[in-house]
LUMLO-782788 format. One record per residue: residue number from 1; residue in three letters; x, y, z of N, C-alpha, C in turn. Coordinates in steps of 0.05 Angstrom, whole numbers, plus 5000, padded with zeros to 4 digits. Atoms other than C-alpha are relative to their C-alpha. Layout:
BEGIN
SITE resi resn  nc1  nc2  nc3 cac1 cac2 cac3  cc1  cc2  cc3
SITE  NUM  ALA    X    Y    Z    X    Y    Z    X    Y    Z
...
//
This chain:
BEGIN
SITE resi resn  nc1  nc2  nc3 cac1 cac2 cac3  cc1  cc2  cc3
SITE    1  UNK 5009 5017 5021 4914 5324 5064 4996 4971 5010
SITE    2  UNK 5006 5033 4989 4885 5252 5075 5000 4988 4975
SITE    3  UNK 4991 5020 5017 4903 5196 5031 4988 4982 4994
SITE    4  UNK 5009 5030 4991 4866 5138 5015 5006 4970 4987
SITE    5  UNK 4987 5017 5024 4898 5076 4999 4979 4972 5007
SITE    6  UNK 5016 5029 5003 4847 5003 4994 5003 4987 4985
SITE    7  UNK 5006 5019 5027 4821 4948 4958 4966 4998 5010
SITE    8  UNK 5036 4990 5001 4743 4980 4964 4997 4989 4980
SITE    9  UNK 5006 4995 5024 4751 4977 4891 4985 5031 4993
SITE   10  UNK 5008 4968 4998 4733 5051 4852 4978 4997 4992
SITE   11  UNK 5025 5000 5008 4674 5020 4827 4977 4990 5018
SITE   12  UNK 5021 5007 4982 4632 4991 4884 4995 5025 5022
SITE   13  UNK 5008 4974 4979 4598 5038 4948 5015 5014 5013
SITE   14  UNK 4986 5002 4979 4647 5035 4995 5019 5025 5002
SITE   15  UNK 4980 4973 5010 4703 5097 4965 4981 5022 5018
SITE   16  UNK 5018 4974 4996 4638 5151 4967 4989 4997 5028
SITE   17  UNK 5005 4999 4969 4621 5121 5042 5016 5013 5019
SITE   18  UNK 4981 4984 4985 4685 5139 5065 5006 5027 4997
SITE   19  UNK 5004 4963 5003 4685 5205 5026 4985 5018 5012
SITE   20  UNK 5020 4979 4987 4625 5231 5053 5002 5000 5023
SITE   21  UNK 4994 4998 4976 4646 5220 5126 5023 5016 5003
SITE   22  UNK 4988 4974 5003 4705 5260 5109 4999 5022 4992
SITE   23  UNK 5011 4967 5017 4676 5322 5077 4980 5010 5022
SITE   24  UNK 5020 4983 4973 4629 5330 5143 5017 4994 5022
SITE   25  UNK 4978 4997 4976 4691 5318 5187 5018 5013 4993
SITE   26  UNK 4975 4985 5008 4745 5351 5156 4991 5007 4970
SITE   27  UNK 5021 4987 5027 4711 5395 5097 5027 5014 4990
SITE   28  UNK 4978 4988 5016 4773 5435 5087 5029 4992 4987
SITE   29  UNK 4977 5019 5007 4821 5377 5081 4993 4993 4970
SITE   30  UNK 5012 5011 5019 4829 5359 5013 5010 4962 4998
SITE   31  UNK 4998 5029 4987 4823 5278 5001 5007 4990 4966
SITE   32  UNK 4989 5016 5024 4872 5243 4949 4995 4963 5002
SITE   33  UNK 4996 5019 5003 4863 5174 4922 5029 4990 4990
SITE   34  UNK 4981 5008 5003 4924 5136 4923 4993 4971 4983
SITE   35  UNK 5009 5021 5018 4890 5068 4900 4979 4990 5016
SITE   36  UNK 5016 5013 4985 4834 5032 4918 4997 4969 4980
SITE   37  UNK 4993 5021 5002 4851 4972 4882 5016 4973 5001
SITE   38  UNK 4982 5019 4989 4903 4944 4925 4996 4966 5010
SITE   39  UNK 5005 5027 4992 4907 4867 4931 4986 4990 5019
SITE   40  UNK 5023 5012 4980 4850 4841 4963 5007 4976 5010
SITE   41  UNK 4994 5023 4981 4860 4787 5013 5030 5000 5006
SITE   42  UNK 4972 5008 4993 4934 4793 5008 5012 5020 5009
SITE   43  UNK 4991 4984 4974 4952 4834 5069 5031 5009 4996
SITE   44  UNK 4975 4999 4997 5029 4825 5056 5018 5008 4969
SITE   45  UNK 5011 4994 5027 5019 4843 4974 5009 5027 5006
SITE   46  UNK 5007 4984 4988 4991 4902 4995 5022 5026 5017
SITE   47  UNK 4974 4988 4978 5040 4926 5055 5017 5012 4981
SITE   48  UNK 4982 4991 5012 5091 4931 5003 4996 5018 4972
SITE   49  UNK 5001 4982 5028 5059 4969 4945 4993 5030 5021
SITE   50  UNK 5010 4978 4991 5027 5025 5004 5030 5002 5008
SITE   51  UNK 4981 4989 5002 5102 5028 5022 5011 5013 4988
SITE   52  UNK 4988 4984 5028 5127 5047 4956 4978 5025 4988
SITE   53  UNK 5022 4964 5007 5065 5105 4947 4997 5016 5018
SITE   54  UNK 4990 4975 4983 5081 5130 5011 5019 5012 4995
SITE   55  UNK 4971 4986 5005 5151 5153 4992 4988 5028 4995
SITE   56  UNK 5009 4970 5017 5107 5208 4953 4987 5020 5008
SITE   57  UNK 5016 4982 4983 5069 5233 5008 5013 5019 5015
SITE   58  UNK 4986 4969 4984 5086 5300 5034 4995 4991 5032
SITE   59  UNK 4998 4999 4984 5108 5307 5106 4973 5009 5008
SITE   60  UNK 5031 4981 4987 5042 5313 5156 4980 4981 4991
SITE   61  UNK 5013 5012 5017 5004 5278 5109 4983 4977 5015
SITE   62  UNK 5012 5009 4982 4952 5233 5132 4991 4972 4975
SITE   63  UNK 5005 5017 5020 4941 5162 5096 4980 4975 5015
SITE   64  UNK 5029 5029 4977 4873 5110 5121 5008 4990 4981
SITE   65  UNK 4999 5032 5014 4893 5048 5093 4991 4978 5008
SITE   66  UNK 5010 5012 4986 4860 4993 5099 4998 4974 4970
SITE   67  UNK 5006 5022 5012 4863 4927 5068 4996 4971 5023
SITE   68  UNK 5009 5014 4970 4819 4882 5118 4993 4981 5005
SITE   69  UNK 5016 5026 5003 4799 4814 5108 4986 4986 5025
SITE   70  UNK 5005 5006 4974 4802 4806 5185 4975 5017 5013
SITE   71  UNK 5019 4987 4986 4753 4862 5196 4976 4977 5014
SITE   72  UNK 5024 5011 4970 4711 4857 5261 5012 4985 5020
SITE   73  UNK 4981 5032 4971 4753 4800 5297 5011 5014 5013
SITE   74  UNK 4988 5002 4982 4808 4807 5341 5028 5018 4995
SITE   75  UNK 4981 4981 5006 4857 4851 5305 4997 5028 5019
SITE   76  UNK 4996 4964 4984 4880 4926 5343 4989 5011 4964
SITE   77  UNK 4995 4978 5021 4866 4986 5297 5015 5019 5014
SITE   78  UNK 4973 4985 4985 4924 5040 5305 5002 5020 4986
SITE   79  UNK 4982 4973 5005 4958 5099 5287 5024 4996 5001
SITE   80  UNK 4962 5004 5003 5031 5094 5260 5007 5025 4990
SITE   81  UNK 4987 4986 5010 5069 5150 5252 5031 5001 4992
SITE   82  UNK 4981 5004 5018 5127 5147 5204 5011 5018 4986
SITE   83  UNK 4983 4981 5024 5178 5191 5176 4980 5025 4998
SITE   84  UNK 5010 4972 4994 5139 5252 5192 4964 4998 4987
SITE   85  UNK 5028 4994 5012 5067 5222 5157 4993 4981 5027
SITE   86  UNK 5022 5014 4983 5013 5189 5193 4978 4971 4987
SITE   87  UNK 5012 5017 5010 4982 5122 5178 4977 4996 5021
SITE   88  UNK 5026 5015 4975 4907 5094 5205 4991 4972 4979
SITE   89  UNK 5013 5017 5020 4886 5031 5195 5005 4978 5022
SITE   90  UNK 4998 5023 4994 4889 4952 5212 5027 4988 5010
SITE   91  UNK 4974 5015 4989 4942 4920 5257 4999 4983 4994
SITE   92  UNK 4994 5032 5009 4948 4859 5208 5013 4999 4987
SITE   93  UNK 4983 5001 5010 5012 4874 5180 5003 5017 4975
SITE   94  UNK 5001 4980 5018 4987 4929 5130 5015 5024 4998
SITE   95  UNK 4993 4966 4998 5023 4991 5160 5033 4984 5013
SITE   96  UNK 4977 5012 4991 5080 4936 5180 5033 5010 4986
SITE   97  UNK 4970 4991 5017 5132 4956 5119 5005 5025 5009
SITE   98  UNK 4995 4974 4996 5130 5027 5130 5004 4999 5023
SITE   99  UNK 4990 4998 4963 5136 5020 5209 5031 5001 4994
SITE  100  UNK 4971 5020 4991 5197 4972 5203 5026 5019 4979
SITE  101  UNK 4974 4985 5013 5237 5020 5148 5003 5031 5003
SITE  102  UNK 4993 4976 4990 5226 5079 5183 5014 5004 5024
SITE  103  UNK 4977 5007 4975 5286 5101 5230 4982 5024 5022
SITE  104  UNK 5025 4996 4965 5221 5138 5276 4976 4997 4997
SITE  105  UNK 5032 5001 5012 5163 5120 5277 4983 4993 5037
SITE  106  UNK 5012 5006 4972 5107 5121 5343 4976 4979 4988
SITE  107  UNK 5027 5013 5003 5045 5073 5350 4985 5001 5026
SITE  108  UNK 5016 4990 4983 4987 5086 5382 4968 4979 4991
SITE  109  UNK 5023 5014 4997 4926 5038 5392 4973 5018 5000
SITE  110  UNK 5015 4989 4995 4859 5062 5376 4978 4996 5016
SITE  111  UNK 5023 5021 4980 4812 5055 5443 4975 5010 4990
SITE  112  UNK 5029 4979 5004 4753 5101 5416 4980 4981 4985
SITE  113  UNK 5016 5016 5016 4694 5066 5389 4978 5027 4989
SITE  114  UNK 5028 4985 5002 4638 5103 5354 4968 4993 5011
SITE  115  UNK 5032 5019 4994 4562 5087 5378 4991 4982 4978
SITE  116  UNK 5004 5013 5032 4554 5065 5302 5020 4989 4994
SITE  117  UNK 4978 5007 5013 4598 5017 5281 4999 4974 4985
SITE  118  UNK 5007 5033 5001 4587 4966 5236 5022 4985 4999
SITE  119  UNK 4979 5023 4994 4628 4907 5241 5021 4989 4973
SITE  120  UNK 4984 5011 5032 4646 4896 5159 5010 5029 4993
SITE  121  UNK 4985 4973 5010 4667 4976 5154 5012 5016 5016
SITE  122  UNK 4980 4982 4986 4722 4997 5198 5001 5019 4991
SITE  123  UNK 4989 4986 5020 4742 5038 5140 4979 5029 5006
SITE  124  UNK 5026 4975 4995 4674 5091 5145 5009 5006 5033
SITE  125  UNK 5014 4988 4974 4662 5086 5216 5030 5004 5021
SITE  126  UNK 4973 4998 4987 4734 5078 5249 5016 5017 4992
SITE  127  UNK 4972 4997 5012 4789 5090 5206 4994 5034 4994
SITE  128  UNK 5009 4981 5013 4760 5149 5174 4994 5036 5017
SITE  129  UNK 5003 4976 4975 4737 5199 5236 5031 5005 5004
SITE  130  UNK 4966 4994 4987 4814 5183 5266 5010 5021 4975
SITE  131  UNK 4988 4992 5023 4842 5207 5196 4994 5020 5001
SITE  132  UNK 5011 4967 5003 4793 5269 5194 5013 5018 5025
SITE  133  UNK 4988 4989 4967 4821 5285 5269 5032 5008 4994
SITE  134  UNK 4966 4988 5003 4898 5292 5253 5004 5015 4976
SITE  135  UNK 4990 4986 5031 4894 5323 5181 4985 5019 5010
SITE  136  UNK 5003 4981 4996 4854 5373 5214 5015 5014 5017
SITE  137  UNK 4994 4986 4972 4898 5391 5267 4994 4990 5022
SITE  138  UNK 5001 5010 4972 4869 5354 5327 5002 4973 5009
SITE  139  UNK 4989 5028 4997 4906 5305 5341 4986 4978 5032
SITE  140  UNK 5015 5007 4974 4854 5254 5385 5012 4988 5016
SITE  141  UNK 4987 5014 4974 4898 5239 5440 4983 4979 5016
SITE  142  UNK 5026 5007 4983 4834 5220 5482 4998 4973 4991
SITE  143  UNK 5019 5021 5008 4816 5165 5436 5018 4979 5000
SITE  144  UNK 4987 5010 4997 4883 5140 5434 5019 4992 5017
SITE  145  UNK 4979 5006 4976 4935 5100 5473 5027 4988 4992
SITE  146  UNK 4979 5012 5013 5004 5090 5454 5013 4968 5005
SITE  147  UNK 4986 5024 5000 5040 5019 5443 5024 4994 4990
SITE  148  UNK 4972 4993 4998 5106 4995 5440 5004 4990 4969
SITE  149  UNK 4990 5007 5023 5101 4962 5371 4974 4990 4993
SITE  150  UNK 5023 5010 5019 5057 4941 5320 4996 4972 5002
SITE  151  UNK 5004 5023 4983 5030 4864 5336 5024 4984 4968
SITE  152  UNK 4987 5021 5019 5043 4834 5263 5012 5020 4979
SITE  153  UNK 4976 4984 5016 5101 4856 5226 5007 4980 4976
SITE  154  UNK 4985 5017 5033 5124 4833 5154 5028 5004 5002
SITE  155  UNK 4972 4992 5008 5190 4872 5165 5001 5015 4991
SITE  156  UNK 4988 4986 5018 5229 4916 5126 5013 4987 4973
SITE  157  UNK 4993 5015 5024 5259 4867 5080 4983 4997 4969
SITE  158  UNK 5007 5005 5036 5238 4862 4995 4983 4972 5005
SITE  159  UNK 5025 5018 5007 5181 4816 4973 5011 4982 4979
SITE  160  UNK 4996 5001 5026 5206 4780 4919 4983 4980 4991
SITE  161  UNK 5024 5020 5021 5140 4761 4880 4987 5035 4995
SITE  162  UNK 5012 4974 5020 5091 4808 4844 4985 5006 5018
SITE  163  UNK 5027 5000 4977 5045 4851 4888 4982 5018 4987
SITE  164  UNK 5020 4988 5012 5002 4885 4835 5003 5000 4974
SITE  165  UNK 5010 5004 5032 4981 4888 4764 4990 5017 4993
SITE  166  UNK 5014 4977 5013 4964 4943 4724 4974 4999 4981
SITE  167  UNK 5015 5007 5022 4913 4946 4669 5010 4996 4984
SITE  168  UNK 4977 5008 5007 4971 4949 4625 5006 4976 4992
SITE  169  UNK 4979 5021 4991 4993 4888 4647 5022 4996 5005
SITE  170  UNK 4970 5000 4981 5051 4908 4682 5001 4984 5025
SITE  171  UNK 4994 5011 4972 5072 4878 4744 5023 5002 5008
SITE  172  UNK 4977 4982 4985 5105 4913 4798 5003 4979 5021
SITE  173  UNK 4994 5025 4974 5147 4866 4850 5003 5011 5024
SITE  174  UNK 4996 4995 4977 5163 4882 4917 5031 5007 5003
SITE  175  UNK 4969 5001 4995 5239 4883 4903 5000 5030 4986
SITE  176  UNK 4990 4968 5008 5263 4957 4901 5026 5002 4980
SITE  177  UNK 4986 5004 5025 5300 4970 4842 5035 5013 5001
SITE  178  UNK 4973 4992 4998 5360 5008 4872 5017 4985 5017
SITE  179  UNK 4987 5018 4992 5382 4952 4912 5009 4982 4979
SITE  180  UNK 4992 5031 5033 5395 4904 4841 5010 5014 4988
SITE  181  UNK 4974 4985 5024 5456 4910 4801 4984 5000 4978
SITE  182  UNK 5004 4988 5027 5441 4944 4739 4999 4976 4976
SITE  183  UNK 4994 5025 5023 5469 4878 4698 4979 4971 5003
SITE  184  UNK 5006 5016 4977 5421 4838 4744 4970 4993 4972
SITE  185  UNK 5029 5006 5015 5362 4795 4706 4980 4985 5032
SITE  186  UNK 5020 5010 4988 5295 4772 4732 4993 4971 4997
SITE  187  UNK 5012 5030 5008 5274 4699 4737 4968 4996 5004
SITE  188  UNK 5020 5006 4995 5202 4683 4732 4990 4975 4990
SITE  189  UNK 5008 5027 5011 5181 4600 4728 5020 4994 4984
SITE  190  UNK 4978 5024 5026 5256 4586 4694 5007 5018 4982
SITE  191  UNK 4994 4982 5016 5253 4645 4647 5011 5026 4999
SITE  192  UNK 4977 4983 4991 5307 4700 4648 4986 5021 4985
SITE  193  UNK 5007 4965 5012 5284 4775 4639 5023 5019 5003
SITE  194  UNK 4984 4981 4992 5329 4828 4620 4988 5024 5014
SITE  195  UNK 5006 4976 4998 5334 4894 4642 4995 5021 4981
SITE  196  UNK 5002 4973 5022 5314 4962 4598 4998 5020 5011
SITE  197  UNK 5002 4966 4996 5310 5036 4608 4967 5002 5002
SITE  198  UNK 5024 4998 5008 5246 5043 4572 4980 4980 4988
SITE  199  UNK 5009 5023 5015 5195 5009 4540 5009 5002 4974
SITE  200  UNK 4983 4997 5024 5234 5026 4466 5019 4994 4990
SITE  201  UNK 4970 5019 5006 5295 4994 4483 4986 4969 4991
SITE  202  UNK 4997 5032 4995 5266 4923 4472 4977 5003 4972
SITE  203  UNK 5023 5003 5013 5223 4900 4413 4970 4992 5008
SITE  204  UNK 5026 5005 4992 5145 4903 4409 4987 4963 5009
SITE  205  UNK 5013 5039 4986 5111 4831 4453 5023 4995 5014
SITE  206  UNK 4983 5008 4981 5185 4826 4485 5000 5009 5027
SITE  207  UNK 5011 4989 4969 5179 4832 4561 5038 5001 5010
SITE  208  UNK 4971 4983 4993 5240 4867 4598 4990 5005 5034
SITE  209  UNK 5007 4981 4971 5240 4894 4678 5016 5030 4988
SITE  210  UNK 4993 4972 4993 5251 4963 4692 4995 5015 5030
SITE  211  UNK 5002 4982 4974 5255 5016 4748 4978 5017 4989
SITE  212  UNK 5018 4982 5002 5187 5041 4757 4995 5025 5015
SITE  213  UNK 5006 4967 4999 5154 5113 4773 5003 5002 5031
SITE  214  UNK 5002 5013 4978 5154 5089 4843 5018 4977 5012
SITE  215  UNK 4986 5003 4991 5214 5059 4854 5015 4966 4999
SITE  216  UNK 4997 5033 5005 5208 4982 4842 5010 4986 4977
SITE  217  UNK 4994 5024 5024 5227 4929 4800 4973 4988 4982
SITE  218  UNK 5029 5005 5014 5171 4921 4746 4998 4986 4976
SITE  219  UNK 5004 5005 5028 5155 4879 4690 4983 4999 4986
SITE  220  UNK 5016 4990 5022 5134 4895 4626 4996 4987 4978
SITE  221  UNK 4995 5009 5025 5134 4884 4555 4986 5019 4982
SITE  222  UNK 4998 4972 5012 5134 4936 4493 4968 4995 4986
SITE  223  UNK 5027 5003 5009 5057 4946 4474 4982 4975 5003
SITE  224  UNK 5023 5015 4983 5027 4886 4515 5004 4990 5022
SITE  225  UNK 4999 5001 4969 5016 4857 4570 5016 4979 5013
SITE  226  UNK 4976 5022 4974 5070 4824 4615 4983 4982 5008
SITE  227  UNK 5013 5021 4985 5021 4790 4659 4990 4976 4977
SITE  228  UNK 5016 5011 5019 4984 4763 4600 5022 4974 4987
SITE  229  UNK 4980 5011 5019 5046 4743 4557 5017 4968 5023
SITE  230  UNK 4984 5009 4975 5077 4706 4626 4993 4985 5025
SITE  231  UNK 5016 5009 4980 5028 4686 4662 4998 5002 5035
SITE  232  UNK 4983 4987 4972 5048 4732 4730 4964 5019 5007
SITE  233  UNK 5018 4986 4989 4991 4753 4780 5014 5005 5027
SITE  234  UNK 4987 4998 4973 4994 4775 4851 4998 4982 5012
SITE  235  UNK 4996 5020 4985 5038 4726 4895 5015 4991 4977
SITE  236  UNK 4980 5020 5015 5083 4701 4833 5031 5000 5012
SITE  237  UNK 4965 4996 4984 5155 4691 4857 5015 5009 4982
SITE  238  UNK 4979 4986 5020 5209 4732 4824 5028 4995 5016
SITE  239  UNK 4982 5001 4990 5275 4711 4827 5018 5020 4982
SITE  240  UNK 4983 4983 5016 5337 4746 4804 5023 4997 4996
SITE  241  UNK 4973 5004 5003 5409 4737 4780 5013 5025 4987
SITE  242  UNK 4987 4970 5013 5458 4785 4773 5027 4983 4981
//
């Protein structure tokens, strides 16, 4: 199975470019969207929400991620393998979380170029072949060369600010929710958020965190929108007191 996590967006070309290069490279693979609305420009955003939607991916599993602002320059593209899946994508700190909190993980530099490559779509012409190559079984040794570590690393350590936004208007942080005491509130700009179960514990327009579907620290509010009510986009800082 191949994965695809971006910030293409689902509405512009770019998704169905990369699809159709996988359906004539790997036709029998099937190809899940994970999101393609991941934080654009914010590389380190990003890192930590494809962390928390890897957890869900089955062993083997094959995930092209790519959030690239740097495309074309001077960045490596690579192959990380982690906890038994496989990441492709941009050595600019995107595949950094999941490296650093996995206790094995290999990396492997990709030397292979295609004859076609344009310079603004790694994602089609790079990322995308590698991906079709290991979810089918052939893993391109040839194309690749292993390295001892990934260049730019975020770490393993919690985010603590918001790194996505729902339609909703939720907003999910970077801080994993089973590290924070239970009694523990959120600070956002001065203002103290409890915690709740659900959205039912709290009255309708009151905003609350919770432990989301995916593992994080998330805030809400009962039938509108957090972000809206609070004024929280990606990059807000969340603090917390227990």
């Amino acid at each position: 199975m191949i994965f695809l996590f971006t910030d293409f967006g689902a509405a512009d070309i770019y998704v169905g470019q990369v699809k159709a290069v996988l359906a004539e490279l790997a036709p029998e693979e099937a190809v899940i969207d994970l999101l393609h609305e991941a934080p654009a420009f914010n590389v380190k955003a990003a890192a930590h929400v494809l962390a928390a939607l890897a957890e869900g991916v089955p062993r083997e599993g094959v995930i092209m991620a790519v959030v690239d602002p740097g495309v074309g320059g001077g960045r490596d593209a690579v192959v990380v393998r982690a906890e038994g899946k496989y990441f492709v994508g941009p050595d600019n700190g995107l595949l950094s979380v999941v490296a650093s909190r996995a206790a094995r993980k290999t990396v492997w530099s990709i030397k292979w170029r295609p004859r076609k490559l344009a310079r603004s779509f790694h994602g089609r012409d790079l990322f995308a072949p590698i991906a079709a190559a290991i979810a089918s079984g052939a893993f391109p040794e040839g194309r690749l060369e292993r390295k001892p570590r990934l260049k730019a690393n975020f770490g393993a350590e919690d985010l603590p600010q918001v790194i996505y936004v729902d339609h909703y208007g939720n907003a999910m942080t970077g801080l994993r929710a089973g590290g924070l005491p239970r009694g523990g509130r959120l600070v956002v700009d001065g203002r103290w958020i409890a915690r709740a179960r659900v959205f039912s514990e709290v009255p309708p327009g009151e905003a609350f965190w919770y432990e989301n579907s995916i593992g994080l620290a998330e805030i809400a509010a009962n039938s509108a929108s957090a972000a809206a009510k609070l004024g929280l986009t990606v990059g807000t800082a969340i603090g917390f007191s227990s």
